[in-house]
C-alpha positions in Angstrom: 40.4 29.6 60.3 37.1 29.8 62.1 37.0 29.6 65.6 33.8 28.9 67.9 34.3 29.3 72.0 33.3 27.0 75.1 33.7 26.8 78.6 36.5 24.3 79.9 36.3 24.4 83.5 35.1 27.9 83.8 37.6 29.2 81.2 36.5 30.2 77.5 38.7 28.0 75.1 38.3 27.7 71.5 37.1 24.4 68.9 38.8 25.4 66.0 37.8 23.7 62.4 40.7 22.3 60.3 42.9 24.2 57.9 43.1 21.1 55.8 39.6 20.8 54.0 37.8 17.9 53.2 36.8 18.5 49.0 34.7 15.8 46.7 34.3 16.5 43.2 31.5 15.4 40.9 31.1 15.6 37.1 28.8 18.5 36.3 25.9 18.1 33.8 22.9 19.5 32.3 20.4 17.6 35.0 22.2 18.9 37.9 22.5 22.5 36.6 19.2 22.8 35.8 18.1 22.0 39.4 20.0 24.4 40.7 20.3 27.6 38.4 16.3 28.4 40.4 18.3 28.7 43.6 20.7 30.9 42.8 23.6 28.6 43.7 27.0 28.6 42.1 28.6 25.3 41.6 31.6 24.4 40.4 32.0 20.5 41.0 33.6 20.6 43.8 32.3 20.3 47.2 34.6 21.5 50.6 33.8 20.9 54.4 36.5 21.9 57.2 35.7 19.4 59.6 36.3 20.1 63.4 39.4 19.3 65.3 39.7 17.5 68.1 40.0 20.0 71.1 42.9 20.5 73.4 41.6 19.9 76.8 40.4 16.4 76.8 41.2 13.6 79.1 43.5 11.0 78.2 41.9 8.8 80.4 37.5 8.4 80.0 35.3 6.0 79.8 32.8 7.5 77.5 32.9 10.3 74.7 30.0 11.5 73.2 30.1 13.7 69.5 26.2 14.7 68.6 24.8 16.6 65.8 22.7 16.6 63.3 23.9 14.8 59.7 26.4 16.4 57.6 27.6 18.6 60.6 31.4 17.1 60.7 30.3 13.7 63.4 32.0 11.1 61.2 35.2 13.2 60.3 35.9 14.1 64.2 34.9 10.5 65.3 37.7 8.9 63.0 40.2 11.1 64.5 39.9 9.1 67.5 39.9 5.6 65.6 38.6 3.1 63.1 35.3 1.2 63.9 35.3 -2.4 64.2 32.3 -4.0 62.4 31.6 -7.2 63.7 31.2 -10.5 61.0 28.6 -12.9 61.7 28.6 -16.7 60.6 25.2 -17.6 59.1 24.6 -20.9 60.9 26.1 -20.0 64.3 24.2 -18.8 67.1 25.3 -15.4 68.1 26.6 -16.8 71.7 29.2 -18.9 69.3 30.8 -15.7 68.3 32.7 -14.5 71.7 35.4 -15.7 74.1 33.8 -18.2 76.5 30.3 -18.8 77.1 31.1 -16.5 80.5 32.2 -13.7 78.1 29.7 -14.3 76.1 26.9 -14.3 78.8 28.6 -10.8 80.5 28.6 -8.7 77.2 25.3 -9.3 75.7 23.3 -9.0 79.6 25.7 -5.5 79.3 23.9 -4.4 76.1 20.8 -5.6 77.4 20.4 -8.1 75.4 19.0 -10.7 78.3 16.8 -12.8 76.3 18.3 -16.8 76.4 16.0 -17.5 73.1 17.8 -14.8 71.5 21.3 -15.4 72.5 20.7 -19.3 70.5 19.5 -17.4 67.1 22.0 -16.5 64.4 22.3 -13.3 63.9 20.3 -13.0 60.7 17.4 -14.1 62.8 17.2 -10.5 65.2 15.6 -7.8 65.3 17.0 -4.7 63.9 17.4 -3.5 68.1 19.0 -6.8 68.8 21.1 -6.6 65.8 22.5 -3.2 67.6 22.6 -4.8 71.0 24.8 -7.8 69.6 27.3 -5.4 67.5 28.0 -3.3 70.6 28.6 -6.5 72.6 31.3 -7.1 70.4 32.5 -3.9 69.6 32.8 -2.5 73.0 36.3 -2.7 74.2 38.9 0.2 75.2 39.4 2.8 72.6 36.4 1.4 70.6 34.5 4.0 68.3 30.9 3.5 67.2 30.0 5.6 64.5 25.5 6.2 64.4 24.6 5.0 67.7 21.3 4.1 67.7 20.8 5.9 64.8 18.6 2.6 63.6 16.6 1.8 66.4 13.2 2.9 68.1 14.5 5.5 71.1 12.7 3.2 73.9 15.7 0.9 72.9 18.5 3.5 72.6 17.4 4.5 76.3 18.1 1.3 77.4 20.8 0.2 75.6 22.7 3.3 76.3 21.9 2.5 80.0 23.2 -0.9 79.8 26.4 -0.3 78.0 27.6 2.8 79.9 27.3 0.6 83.6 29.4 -2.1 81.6 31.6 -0.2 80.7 32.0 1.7 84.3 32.5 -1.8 85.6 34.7 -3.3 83.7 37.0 -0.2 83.8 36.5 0.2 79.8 38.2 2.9 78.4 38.5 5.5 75.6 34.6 4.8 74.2 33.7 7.6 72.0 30.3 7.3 70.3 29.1 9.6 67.2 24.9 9.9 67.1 22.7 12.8 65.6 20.2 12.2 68.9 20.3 14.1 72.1 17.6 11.6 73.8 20.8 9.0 74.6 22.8 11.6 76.5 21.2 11.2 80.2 21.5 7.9 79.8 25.2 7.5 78.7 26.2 9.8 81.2 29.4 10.4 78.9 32.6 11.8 80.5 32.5 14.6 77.9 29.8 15.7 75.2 31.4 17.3 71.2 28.5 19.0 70.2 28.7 19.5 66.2 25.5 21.3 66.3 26.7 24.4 68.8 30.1 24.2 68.2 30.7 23.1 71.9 32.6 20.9 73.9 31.4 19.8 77.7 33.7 17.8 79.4 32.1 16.5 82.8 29.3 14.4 84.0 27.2 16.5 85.2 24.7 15.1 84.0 22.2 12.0 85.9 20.7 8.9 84.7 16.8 10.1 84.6 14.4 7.9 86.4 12.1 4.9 85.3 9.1 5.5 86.4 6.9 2.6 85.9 3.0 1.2 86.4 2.2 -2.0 88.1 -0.7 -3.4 87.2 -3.1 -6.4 88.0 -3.5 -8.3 84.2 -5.3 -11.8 83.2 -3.7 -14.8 82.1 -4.1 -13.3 78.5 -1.5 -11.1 78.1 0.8 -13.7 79.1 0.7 -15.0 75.2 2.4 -11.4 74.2 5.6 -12.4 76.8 6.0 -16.2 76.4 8.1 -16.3 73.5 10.6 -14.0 75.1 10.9 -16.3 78.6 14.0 -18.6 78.9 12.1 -21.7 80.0 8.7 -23.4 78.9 6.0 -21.1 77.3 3.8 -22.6 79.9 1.4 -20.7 82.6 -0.1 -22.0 85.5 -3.5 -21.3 85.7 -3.5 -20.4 89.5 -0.7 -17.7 88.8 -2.0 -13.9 89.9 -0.4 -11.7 86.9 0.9 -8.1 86.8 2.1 -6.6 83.9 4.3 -3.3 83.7 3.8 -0.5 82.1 6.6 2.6 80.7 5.6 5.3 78.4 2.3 3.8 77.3 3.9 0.4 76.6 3.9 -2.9 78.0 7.4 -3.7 79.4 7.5 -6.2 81.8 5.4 -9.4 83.1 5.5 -11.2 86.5 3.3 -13.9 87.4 2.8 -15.0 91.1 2.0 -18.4 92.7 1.3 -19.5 96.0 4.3 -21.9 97.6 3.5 -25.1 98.0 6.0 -26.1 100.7 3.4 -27.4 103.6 5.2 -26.0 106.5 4.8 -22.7 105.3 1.8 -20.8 105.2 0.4 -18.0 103.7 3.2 -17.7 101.2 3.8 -16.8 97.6 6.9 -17.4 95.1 7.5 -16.1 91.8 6.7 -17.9 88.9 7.5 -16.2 85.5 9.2 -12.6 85.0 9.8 -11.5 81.7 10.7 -7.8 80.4 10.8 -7.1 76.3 13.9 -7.6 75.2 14.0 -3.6 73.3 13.5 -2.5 77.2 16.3 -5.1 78.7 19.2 -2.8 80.6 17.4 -0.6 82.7 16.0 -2.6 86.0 12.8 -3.6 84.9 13.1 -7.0 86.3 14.5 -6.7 89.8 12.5 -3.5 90.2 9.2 -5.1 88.5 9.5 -8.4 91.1 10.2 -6.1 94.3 7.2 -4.2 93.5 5.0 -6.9 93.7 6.6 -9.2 96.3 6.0 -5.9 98.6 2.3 -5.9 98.4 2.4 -9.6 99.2 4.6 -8.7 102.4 2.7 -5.4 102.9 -0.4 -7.8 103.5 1.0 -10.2 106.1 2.3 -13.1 103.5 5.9 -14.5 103.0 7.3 -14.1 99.1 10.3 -15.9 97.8 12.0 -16.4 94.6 14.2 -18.9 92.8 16.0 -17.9 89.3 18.9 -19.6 87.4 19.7 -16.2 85.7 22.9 -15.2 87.1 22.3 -11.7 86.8 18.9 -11.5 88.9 20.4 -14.1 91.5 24.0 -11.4 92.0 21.4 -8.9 92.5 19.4 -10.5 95.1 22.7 -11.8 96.9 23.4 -8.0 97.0 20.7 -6.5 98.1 19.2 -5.9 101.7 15.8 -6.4 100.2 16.4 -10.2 99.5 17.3 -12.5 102.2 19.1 -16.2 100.9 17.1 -19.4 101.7 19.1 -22.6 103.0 18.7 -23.6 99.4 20.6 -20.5 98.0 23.6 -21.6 95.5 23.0 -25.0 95.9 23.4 -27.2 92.8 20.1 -28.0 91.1 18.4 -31.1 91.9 15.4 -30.7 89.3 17.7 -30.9 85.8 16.0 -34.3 84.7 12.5 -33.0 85.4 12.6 -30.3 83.1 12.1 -32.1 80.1 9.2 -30.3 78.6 11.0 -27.0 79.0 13.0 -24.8 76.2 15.8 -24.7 78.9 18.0 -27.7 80.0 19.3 -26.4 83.6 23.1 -27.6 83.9 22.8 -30.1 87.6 26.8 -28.7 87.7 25.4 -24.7 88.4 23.7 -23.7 91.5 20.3 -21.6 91.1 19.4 -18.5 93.3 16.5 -19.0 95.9 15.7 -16.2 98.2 13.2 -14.6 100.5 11.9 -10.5 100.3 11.9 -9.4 102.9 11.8 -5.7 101.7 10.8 -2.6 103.5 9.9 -4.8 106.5 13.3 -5.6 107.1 
């Protein structure tokens, strides 16, 4: 039996491989042999593997467990040890939002993947993306003692980041437990912030977060009314722009992320003030805090130079984040019921008169 050491809590323990070995045999021929016989290496047909065990130390109770390595290092073996993956079935004609609970359940697990986008949550799923494809599986396949075998194995890493990001504070809230995820990529792991790390690679087992979300760091820019034709698509309500909007744009790793477009209020008894207009972020970098962040940013240079910002939204998400943080102050017309439904017509987005909107002030650093 071989036997590799790690540290448990200061004290060396051993990951031990399985005395029962995995074997697959194959019919050998001529075309085979021949590729072989110039590397010296004896074949008989058969081919063994001793996968891993799963080590004695673990939790019973987690949230998130995290096997990495490269392929064909024992991931898949170790990961069904610990359960059988669900693999979500998708009608053709339905929109992906017909596929869960309630329209509240269905709302609450694809924001926790980061998948934020209204327009997308209306397509059927043959319609995404191949990252929004992976953002509506987890939604569905996250529940306690769920097991998700190549995570993010098929998607650009901008979008692992923030999909890991989004799941793992889903699953912290809802008190999910028994997650354990199998991924040949390391990038993901500051972002799950998993409750212990299998590491197929090394031989290893970590149990402990020690480890920190990294930060977002992200530009602000000033942009034209241009670029707003790159983030229309992606925004819940009409594709239109007012032409008096100031625009900033925001920028991670070289890439656009994130639009907000400013307006000045048109209330009479209020001067010198702004409001919001349109925020978007990309749906592949959805999870992370773009948004909030992205609008706080550029409300405080309007309050940094002596003007009044304020902000409406229907999106349930940005309006609990507002109503929780000291950097928003509510309006009198905060969570009341929408008085505007029948003068939407021209938008992509019929808002429900029976669901109050968010409207609040910044009030920011100058609090």
């Amino acid at each position: 039996m071989n036997q590799i050491t790690f540290q448990l809590d200061g004290v060396a323990r051993t990951l031990n491989r399985s005395d029962m070995l995995l074997s697959s045999d194959v019919e050998r021929d001529d075309l085979t042999s021949a590729l072989i016989k110039p590397f010296d290496y004896e074949w008989d047909g058969t081919s063994t593997f001793a996968p891993f065990q799963i080590p004695t130390g673990l939790p019973q109770i987690f949230g998130i467990g995290l096997i990495v390595g490269a392929s064909g290092t024992g991931k898949s073996p170790l990961l069904r040890e610990f359960g059988v993956q669900n693999e979500p079935e998708w009608a053709e004609h339905k929109s992906i939002a017909a596929h869960f609970a309630s329209s509240e359940d269905a709302a609450e697990r694809l924001m926790a993947v980061g998948l934020m986008s209204v327009p997308d949550w209306v397509k059927p799923y043959h319609a995404l993306s191949t990252g929004q494809k992976f953002r509506a599986d987890l939604a569905r396949q996250v529940q306690s003692g769920a097991v998700v075998d190549e995570f993010t194995s098929v998607v650009d890493r901008n979008v692992a980041k923030s999909a890991s990001s989004a799941m793992s504070k889903f699953i912290r809230r809802r008190g999910i437990t028994n997650v354990v995820l199998a991924s040949c990529h390391r990038d993901i792991v500051d972002w799950l912030e998993p409750d212990w790390i299998i590491d197929t690679d090394r031989g290893e087992v970590t149990i402990g977060r020690s480890l920190q979300r990294p930060e977002v760091v992200v530009e602000v820019h000033p942009a034209s009314h241009a670029v707003w034709t790159f983030f229309a698509p992606h925004h819940y309500l009409t594709g239109e722009l007012n032409k008096a909007t100031h625009c900033y744009v925001a920028v991670w790793e070289q890439q656009l992320v994130g639009f907000y477009a400013v307006m000045t209020n048109p209330a009479g008894t209020l001067k010198n003030a702004w409001r919001g207009h349109r925020l978007v972020v990309m749906p592949d970098y959805q999870g992370l805090g773009i948004g909030p962040r992205l609008s706080e940013t550029v409300a405080q240079h309007y309050v940094d130079n002596g003007c009044r910002f304020f902000a409406k939204t229907a999106h349930p998400r940005l309006g609990s984040y507002r109503d929780a943080s000291p950097r928003w102050k509510p309006t009198s017309k905060n969570h009341r019921l929408r008085t505007d439904a029948n003068l939407m017509r021209s938008s992509r987005w019929h808002p429900n008169p029976d669901r109050w909107s968010f409207s609040h002030e910044y009030i920011g650093d100058a609090a």
